[in-house]
N, C-alpha and C positions, 0 to 999 in steps of 0.2 A: 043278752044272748050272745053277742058277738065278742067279747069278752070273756067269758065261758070257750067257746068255739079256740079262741087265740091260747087260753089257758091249757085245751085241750092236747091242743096240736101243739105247744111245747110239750108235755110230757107225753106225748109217742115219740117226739124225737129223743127224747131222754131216757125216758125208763125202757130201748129199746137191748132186748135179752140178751146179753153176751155169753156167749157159746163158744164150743173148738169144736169144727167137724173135722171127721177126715175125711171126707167125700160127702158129693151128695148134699141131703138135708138130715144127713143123721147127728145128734145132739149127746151132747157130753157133758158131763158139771166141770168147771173151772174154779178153782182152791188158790188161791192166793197163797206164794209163796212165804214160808219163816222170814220174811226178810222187809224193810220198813217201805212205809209205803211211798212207791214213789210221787206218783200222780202225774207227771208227765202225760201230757194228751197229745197218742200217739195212735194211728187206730193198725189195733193187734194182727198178728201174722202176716204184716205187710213185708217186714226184715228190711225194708230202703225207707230213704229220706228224699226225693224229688226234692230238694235246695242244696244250697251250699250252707257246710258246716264244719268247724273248726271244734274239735275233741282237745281240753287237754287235761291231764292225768294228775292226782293230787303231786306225785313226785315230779312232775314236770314242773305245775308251779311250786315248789318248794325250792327246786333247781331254780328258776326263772325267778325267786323274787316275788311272785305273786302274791298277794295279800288280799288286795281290793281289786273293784270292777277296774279301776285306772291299769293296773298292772299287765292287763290284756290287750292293751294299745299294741298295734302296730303286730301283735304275733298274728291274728286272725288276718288277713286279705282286707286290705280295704276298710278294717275298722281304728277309726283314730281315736281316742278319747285324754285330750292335751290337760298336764294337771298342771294348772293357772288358778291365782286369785284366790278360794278355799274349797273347802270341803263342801260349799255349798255351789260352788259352778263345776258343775258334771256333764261339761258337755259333748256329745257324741256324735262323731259323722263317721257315715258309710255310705259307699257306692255315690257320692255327693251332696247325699242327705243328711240332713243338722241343724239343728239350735243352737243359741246362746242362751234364749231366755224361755220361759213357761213350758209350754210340750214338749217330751222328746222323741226323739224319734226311734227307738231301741227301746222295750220293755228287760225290767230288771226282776228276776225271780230269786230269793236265797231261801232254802228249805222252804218250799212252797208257799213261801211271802212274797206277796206280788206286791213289790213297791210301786205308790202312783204318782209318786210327788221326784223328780229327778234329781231335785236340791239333796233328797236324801238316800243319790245313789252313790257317796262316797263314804264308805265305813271300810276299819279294818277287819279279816276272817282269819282266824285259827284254825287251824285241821281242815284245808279244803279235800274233798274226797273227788271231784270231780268239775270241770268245767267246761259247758257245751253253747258256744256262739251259731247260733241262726243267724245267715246276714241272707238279707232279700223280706219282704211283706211277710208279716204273720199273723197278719189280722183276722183271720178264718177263725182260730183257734185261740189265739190273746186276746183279740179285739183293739182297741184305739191305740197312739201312742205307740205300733211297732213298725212301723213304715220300712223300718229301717233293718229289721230284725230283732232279739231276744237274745239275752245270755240267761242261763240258767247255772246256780251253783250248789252245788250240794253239800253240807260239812259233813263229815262224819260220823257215822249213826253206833251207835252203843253196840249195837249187836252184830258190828263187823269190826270194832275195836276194841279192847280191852285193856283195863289198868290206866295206868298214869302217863302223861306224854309233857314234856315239856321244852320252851324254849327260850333262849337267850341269846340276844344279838348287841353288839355293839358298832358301831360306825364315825364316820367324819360329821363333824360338827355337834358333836354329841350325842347321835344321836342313839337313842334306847328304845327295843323294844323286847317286850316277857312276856309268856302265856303258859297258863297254868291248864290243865284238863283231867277229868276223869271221867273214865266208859266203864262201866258195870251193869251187873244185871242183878238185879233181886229175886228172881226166878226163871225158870226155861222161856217165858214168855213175857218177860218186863225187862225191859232194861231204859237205863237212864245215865245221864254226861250233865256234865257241867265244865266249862270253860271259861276262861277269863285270856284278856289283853289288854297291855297297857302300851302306848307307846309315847315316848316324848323326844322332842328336837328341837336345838337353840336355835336354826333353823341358817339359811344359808346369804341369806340378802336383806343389807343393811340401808337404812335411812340415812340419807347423808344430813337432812337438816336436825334429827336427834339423833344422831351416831348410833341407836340401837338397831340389833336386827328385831325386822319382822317378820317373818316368816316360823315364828315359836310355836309349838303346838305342845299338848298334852290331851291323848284322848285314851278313852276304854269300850270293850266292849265285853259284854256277859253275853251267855248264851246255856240255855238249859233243854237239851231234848230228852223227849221220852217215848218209847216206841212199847205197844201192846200187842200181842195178841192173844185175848183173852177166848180165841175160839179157831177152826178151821176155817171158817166163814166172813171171822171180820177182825179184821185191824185197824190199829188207834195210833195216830203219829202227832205230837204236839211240839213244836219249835217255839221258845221264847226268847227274844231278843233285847237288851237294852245295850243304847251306844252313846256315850258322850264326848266333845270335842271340845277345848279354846285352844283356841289359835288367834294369830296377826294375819298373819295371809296379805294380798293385795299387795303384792312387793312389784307395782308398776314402775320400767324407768321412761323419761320423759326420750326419746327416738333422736332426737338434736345434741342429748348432750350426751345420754347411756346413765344418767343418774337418778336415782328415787330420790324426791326430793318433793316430800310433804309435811305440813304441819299438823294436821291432825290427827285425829287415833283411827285404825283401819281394825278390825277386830270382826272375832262370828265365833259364837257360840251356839252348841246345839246340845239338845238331848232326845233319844229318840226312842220307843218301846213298842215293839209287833209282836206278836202273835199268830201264829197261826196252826190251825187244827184240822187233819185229813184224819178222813173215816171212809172206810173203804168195806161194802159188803158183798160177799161172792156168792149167790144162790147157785142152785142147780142150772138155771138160761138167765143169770142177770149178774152181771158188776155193776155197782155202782159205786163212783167215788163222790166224797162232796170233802171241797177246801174252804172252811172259814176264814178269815184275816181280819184282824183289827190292828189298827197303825196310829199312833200319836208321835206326831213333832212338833216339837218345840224351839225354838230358835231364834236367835237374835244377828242382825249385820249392822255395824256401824262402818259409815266410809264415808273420808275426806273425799267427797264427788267430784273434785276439781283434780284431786294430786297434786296440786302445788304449793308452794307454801305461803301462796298466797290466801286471806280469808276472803273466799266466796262461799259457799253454804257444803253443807255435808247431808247425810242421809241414816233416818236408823228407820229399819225393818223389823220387827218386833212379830212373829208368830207365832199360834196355835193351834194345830189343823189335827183333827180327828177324821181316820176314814174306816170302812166296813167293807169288807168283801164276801159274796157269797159265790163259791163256782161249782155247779151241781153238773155232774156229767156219767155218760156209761159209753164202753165200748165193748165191742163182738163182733163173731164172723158168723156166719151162715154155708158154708160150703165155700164156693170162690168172691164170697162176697164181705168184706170188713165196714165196718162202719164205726163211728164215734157222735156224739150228739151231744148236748146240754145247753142249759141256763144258765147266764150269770148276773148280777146285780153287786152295784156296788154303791155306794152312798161316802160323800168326802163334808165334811163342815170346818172351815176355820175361821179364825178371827187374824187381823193384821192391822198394826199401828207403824203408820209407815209417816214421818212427820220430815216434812227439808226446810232445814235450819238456814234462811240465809244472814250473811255477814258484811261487815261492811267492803269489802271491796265487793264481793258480790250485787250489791244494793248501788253503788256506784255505777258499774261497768255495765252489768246487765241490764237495770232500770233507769237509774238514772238519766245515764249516757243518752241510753235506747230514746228515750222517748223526750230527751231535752233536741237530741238534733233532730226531731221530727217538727219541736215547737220551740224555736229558739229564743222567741220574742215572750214565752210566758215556759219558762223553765221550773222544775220542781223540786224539793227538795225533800228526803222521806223523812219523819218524824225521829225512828231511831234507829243505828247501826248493827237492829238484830232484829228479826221477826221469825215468826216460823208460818208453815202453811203444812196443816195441820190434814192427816185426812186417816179414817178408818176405815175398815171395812171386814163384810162378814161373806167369806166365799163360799157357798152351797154347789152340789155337784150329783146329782141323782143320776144312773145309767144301769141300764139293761138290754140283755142282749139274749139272741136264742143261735145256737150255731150249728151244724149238722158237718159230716165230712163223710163220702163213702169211698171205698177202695175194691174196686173189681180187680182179679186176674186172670187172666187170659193164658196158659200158657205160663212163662216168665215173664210177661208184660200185665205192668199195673197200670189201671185208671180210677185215675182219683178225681171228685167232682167236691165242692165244699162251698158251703155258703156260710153266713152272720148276719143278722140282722141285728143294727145297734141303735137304739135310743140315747140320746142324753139331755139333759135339761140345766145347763149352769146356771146361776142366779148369785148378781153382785148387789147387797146392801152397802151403799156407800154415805158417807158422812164426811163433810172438807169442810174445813176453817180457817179463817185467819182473821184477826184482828190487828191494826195497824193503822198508817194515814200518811199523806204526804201534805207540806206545802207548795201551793203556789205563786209564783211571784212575776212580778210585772217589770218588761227590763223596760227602763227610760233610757230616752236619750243620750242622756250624758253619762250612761254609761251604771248607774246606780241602778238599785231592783225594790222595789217595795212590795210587800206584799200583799197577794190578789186575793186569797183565800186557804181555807184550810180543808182537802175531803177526809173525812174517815174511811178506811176501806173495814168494812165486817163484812164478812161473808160466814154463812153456814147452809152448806147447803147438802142437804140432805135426797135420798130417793134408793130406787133400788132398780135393775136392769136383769131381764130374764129373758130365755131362746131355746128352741130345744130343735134339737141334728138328730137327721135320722138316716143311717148309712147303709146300703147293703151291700154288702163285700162281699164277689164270687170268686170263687178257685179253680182252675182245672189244671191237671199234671197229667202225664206219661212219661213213666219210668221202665225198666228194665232191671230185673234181679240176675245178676251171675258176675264171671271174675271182669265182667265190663260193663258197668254198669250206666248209661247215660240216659236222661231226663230231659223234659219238655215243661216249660210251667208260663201260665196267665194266673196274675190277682189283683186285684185291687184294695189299695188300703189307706190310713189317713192318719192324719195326727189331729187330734180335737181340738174343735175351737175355744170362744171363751173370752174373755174380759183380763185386759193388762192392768194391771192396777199399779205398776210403776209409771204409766201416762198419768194417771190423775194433777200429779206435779204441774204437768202441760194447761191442763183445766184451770186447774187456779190459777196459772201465770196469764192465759187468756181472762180467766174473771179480771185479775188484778188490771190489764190492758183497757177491759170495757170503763173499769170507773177514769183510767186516764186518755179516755177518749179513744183509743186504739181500738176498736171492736174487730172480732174474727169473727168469722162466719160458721165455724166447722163446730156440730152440735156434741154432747159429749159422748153418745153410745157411738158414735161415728170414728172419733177418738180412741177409745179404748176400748171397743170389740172385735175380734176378729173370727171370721167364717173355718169352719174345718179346710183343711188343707189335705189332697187326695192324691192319690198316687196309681197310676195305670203300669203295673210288671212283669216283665217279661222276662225270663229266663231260660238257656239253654244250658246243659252239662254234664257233669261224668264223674264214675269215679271208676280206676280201674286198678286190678289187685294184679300186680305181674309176680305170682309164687315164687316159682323159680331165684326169682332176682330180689323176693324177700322187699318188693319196692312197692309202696300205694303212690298214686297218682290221681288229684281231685285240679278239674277244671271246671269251668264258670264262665257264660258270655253273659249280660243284662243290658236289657234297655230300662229306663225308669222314665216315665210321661208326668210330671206332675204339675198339676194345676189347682189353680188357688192357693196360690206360694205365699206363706206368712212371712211378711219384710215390713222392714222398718224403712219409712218414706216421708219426703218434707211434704208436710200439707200445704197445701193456697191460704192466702191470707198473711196472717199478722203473725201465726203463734211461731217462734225460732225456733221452737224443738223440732220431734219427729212422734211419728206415730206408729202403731203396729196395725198394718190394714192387709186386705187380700188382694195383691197391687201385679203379682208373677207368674209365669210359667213358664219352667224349665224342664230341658231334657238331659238324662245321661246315659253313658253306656261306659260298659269299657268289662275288662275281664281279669277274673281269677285263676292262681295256679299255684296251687300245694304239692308237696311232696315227700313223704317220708322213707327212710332207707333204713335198712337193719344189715349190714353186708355180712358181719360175723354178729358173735351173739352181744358182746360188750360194748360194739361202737354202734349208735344213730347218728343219721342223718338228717336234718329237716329244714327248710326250707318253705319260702309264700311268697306271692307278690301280686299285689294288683296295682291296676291301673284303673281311673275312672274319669271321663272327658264328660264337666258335668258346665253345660252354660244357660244364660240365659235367651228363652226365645221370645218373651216380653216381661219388658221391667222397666218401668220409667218411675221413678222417683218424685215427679213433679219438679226439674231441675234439669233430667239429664236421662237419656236414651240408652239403659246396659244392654241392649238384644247384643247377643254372641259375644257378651263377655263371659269370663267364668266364674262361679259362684264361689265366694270365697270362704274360708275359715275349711276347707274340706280338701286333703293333699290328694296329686294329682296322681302320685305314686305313693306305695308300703312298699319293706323290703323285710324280709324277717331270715334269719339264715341261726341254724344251732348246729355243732358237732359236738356230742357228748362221749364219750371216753372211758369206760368202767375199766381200772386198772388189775384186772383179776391176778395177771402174773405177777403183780408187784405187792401181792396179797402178803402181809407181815404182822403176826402177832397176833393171828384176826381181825386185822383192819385192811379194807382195802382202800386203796387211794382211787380218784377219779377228774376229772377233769371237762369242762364243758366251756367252747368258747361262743359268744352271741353275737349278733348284731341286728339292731334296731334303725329304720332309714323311711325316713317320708320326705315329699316335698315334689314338684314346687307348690307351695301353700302361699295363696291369694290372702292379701289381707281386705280390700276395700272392693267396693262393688266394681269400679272403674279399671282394675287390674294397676294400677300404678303402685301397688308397694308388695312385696312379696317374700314371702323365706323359702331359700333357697334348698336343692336337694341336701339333704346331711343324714349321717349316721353316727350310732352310738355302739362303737363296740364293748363287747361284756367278757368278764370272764371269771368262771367260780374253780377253784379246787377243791374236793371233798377229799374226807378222812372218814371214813363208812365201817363201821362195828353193828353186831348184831343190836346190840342196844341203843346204842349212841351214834352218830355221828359229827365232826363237826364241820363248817365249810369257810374257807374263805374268799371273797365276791370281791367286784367291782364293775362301778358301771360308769360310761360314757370317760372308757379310759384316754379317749386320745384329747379329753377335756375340750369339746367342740361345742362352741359358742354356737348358741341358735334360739329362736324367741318362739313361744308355745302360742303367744294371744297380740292382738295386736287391736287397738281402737282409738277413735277423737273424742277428744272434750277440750272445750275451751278455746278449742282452732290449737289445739297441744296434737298431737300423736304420742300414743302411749305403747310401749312394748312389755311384755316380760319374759325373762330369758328363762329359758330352760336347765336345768339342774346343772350343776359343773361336776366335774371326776368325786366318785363317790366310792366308801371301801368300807369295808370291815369283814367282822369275823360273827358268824351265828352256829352257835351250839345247840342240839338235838339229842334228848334221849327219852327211854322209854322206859318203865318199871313194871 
C-alpha cells in the first residue's frame, strides 16, 4: 500500500497539466512549436533565470575556438576546467568546488545526453548551435553530481540548417582538424544531419628519456540527429553519438629539473557511443516530455605511476561501463502560477581490470627497504623482480529521484520553491590477487645471512560492498522581471558518494604488510568508501539591461557551506598511501561580474571576472591541521575580456574582413593542501582575423601569444613533485564553408 501511495504521489507531480492562461484559471491548449525539441527543464512563463549564467552563441564559439567542454575555461566566471594529462582527466572547479578524481562536480548535458561518467566529458563538437553554463547548485532539477553547476550544449538541428557545412584547419605542431556535415530534410516534418570529425596532433611535449613526443592524439567523432514531427501534438528528437580517441597524454615534468623524464609507456584509449531519445506530447492541459539515454564506454589508461625512469611499478585501467537514463517530466502555468515536476531513474553497470605492475626498483625501495629497516636482524629478500597485484571489479549504480519546482508571480516578482528527493544504491563487486613470496634470512654475527625461511604471499580475496544515500535537496528563489533584474536564492546540493577502486592498490599493499608482519588496522570499506559530499547555497544577484547604452550587466555574490568534503588523507597505522574519506568542511564566497557591450552595430564588447575565497574550516589529514588554508587546484581569480571588430567598411569583393582580440587569466592556483606551492596570476592573450563571405569564411588564430609559461596540474609521487605546463604559442589558419 505504501508503495502504491509513493507511486502515486510521483505521478500528480508529473503528469501535472500544462496549460497558458491569460488570466485567472482560464485554459488554453499549448502546440509545441515546428522546431526540435528542446527539453530543457525550465518551468514556463517565468522569462528569468534566479542564478548565474553564461550564454554563448554558436559563432562566438567558432570565433573562440571552442570545440569541447575544455574550451569554456576561464570565459564563464569562476568556471576553470585545466586540460592536463588526457582526455580522460576532466576536471572542473567553480566557485572553489572540484575534483581530480570520481564525482564531479558540474553536470555535462550535449543534445539531451546527460553524461554521468566525467572521464567522458572530454570529446570534440562540430556545429555548436548554442552554449549555456549554470554555475551555482543544480540539484533541484539535474539532481547529483551538479554542486557546481551544468553546461548544456546544443549542435545543430536539421531543421534550422540546411545543406552541406564544412571545415578545415591547420595549426603549429601539426596539428589537423576536418568535419564534414549534412542537414536535410526528407519532408516538412523529418529532417535529418549527419556529421563527422576528425582531429590529429604530433602533440607539443617531448620525453627526454625516449626523445619522442607525447602528447600525440588521433580522435573522431560521428554524430546523427533526426528531429519528427509526425503530428501537432508530438515530437520525436533522436541524438546518436560515437567518439574515439588514442593519444599519449601525461606529459608530466619532474618541478626540480622542468624535464619529462620517464621510461614507460603513458597512453589512454577510448571509444564511446550515447544515445539519446526525447518525445515530447502536447494535449489540450498536459506537456509531457520524457528523455531516454543510453551511454557505453570503453576505455583503456596505461601510466608509468612513478614518471621516472626509474622501474617502480606502472598502472593499467581497463574499462567497460554501460549506463541508462530515464527523465520523465511536465511543465505548466495556471494563471500566476508555473510549475515543473517529474521522475528520474538511472541505472550505470561496468566492469574494470585495473592491475599495478611492480618492478624491481619498486620491490627494492618500497618493500624491501620498508620493512628491512623495521627488522634489520632478519631481512628479506622478494622471490622475483616483477609481480603484479591484480584486482577487478564490477561497479553497479541504481538511483531515483522525484522533483517538483513551483513559480508564483506576484506582480513582476517571482517565487520559486523546488524540491528532489534522491535515492541511490552503489555496489562494488571486487576480486584482488596476487601471487608471489619473499625470503627470509637470518643476519649472523659476523656479518654473513643464512637463510630463515621462505613465506608465499597468495592472496584472493574476493567480496562485494553495497550502501544506499538518500538526499533531499530544497530550493527557494526571489527574483524580479524587468530592465533590472535581481535575485535571491537558497539550495542545497551534493556530489555522490561511492567506492574508489583506485585505493584497492592500498588493500593489497596492507595485505602484502600482514604476511610480513606489518599489520594495519584500517578495514577495507573504510579504505575505499566515501559518504555523499553536500553543499548548503546561497546566492545573491542581477542582471540589468541598460537599452540606451545597448550594454547588459550580470553580477553574482555566493556563499557555499560544504560539508562532508571528499579528500584524500594519510590514515593511522602502517599503510604509506592515502585514502579517500569524508575527513572536511569548507566555506567559500566571493563574486561574479559579466558585461557585454554593443556601442555601434559591428563592434562587441565582453568582458567576466570572478573571484572566489574558498578555505578550509576543518581538514586534518592525520599529519597535519589545514583549518584556514585554501583549497587548492581551484584559482582564486578568472579574467576573460574579448573585443570583436566586424570590418563592414572594409567590405571588398564580398568579403568582409574582421578582427577579434582575447584574453584568458586565472590564478593564484594553490597546488597542495598546505598552500606552499602555487601558480601564479597569468594570462593568455588571443587573437583571430576573419575573412567572412556569404559562403565561406576563413580565419586566422592564435593563442597564448606572448608564449607565457604556466603549469595547468600540479601533484607528489615518490617524494618527486610533478608539474604540467600549459600549452605554449599556438597558430594557424581554419577554413569555413557552406553549400
Amino acid at each position: 500500500m505504501t508503495l502504491r501511495l509513493i507511486f502515486i504521489a510521483a505521478m500528480a507531480i508529473t503528469v501535472t497539466g500544462t496549460v497558458h492562461a491569460d488570466d485567472g484559471d482560464s485554459l488554453r491548449a499549448h502546440r509545441l512549436k515546428p522546431v526540435e525539441v528542446l527539453g530543457l527543464k525550465q518551468t514556463p512563463g517565468s522569462g528569468i533565470i534566479s542564478e548565474a549564467v553564461t550564454k554563448i552563441s554558436g559563432a562566438s564559439a567558432r570565433r573562440l575556438g571552442i570545440d569541447a567542454a575544455k574550451g569554456i575555461s576561464l570565459v564563464a566566471p569562476n568556471f576553470y576546467m585545466p586540460d592536463y594529462g588526457s582526455r580522460m582527466t576532466s576536471s572542473i572547479y567553480v566557485r572553489g568546488l572540484g575534483t581530480r578524481i570520481d564525482q564531479p562536480v558540474v553536470g555535462l548535458n550535449v543534445d539531451n545526453i546527460p553524461y554521468l561518467n566525467k572521464d567522458n566529458y572530454d570529446f570534440d563538437l562540430a556545429d555548436i548551435e548554442s552554449i549555456e553554463v549554470l554555475r551555482g547548485a543544480q540539484a533541484v532539477l539535474n539532481g547529483r553530481n551538479t554542486m557546481g553547476g551544468q553546461i548544456n550544449i546544443r549542435t545543430l538541428s536539421p531543421l534550422s540548417a540546411k545543406g552541406w557545412r564544412a571545415m578545415l584547419e591547420y595549426g603549429r605542431a601539426n596539428s589537423i582538424k576536418a568535419s564534414a556535415a549534412y542537414y536535410g530534410t526528407l519532408s516538412p516534418k523529418l529532417g535529418m544531419s549527419l556529421s563527422g570529425l576528425f582531429r590529429h596532433t604530433d602533440g607539443f611535449f617531448r620525453n627526454a628519456h625516449t626523445g619522442k613526443l607525447l602528447d600525440h592524439e588521433n580522435s573522431g567523432t560521428l554524430r546523427w540527429k533526426t528531429v519528427w514531427r509526425p503530428s501537432a501534438a508530438l515530437s520525436v528528437s533522436n541524438t546518436a553519438v560515437a567518439t574515439t580517441a588514442r593519444q599519449g597524454g601525461y606529459p608530466y615534468a619532474r618541478l626540480s629539473t622542468g624535464e619529462i623524464d620517464y621510461n614507460d609507456t603513458c597512453s589512454y584509449r577510448r571509444t564511446n557511443f550515447a544515445d539519446a531519445l526525447t518525445l515530447a506530447w502536447a494535449g489540450n492541459r498536459v506537456l509531457v516530455t520524457s528523455i531516454t539515454s543510453v551511454q557505453y564506454l570503453d576505455d583503456c589508461m596505461d601510466l608509468d605511476q612513478d614518471f621516472t625512469p626509474d622501474d617502480y611499478f606502472t598502472l593499467q585501467q581497463a574499462r567497460r561501463e554501460w549506463a541508462f537514463t530515464e527523465d520523465l517530466f511536465t511543465r505548466g502555468n495556471r494563471g500566476h502560477y508555473n510549475w515543473l515536476g517529474g521522475v528520474y531513474f538511472f541505472y550505470k553497470n561496468g566492469t574494470m581490470h585495473a592491475p599495478v605492475t611492480f618492478k624491481d626498483t619498486g620491490i627494492a625501495e618500497l618493500i624491501e627497504k620498508n620493512r628491512n629497516q623495521a627488522n634489520p636482524n632478519y631481512p628479506i629478500g622478494w622471490d622475483t623482480r616483477h609481480f603484479v597485484l591484480g584486482s577487478d571489479f564490477t561497479q553497479r549504480n541504481l538511483g531515483f529521484a522525484v522533483y517538483h519546482e513551483s513559480t508564483y508571480k506576484a506582480g513582476e516578482w517571482f517565487f520559486e520553491l523546488g524540491f528532489r528527493l534522491d535515492v541511490e544504491k552503489p555496489t562494488l563487486i571486487y576480486s584482488s590477487h596476487a601471487d608471489t613470496g619473499f625470503k627470509t634470512y637470518h643476519l649472523l654475527p659476523d656479518g654473513t645471512s643464512e637463510l630463515y625461511g621462505h613465506t608465499p604471499v597468495k592472496i584472493d580475496d574476493n567480496g562485494n560492498l553495497s550502501t544506499t544515500y538518500v538526499q533531499f535537496l530544497p530550493k527557494v528563489s526571489i527574483s524580479y522581471k524587468g530592465d533590472f533584474e535581481p535575485y535571491l536564492s537558497f539550495s542545497k546540493a551534493y556530489k555522490a558518494g561511492g567506492y574508489n577502486t583506485q585505493m584497492f592498490s592500498e588493500v593489497l599493499q596492507q595485505r602484502i604488510m600482514e604476511y610480513m608482519g606489518m599489520s594495519a588496522t584500517q578495514t577495507l570499506e573504510h579504505i575505499v568508501s566515501y559518504k555523499p559530499e553536500t553543499s548548503f547555497n546561497y546566492e545573491a544577484g542581477f542582471r540589468w539591461k541598460l537599452r540606451p547604452a545597448n550594454l547588459n550587466l550580470d553580477a553574482a555574490l555566493f556563499y557555499i557551506d560544504c560539508r562532508n568534503q571528499q579528500l584524500t588523507v594519510f590514515p593511522p597505522g602502517t599503510i604509506t598511501g592515502r585514502m579517500m574519506t569524508n575527513a572536511g568542511r569548507t566555506r567559500s564566497f566571493g563574486i561574479e561580474l559579466s558585461a557585454n557591450w554593443q556601442p555601434v552595430e559591428d563592434l562587441r564588447v565582453s568582458a567576466s571576472y570572478g573571484y572566489t575565497n574558498a578555505t578550509f574550516l576543518k581538514y586534518n589529514d592525520g599529519k597535519q591541521n589545514y583549518k584556514g588554508k585554501h583549497l587548492p587546484y581551484a584559482p582564486e581569480n578568472t579574467l576573460f575580456g574579448e573585443i570583436s571588430w566586424r570590418a563592414t567598411p572594409l567590405e571588398f569583393l564580398g568579403v568582409t574582413p574582421s578582427l577579434s582580440a582575447t584574453a584568458r587569466c586565472a590564478g593564484r592556483i594553490f597546488w597542495d593542501d598546505a598552500n606552499t606551492v602555487s601558480q601564479p596570476f597569468y594570462c593568455l592573450p588571443g587573437l583571430t582575423i576573419g575573412f567572412n563571405a556569404e559562403k565561406w569564411n576563413l580565419t586566422l588564430w592564435g593563442t597564448n601569444l606572448s608564449n607565457t609559461r604556466y603549469d595547468v596540474f600540479y601533484f607528489l609521487s615518490m617524494g618527486n613533485a610533478f608539474v604540467q605546463r600549459g600549452f605554449p604559442l599556438r597558430f594557424g589558419a581554419t577554413l569555413r564553408f557552406r553549400i
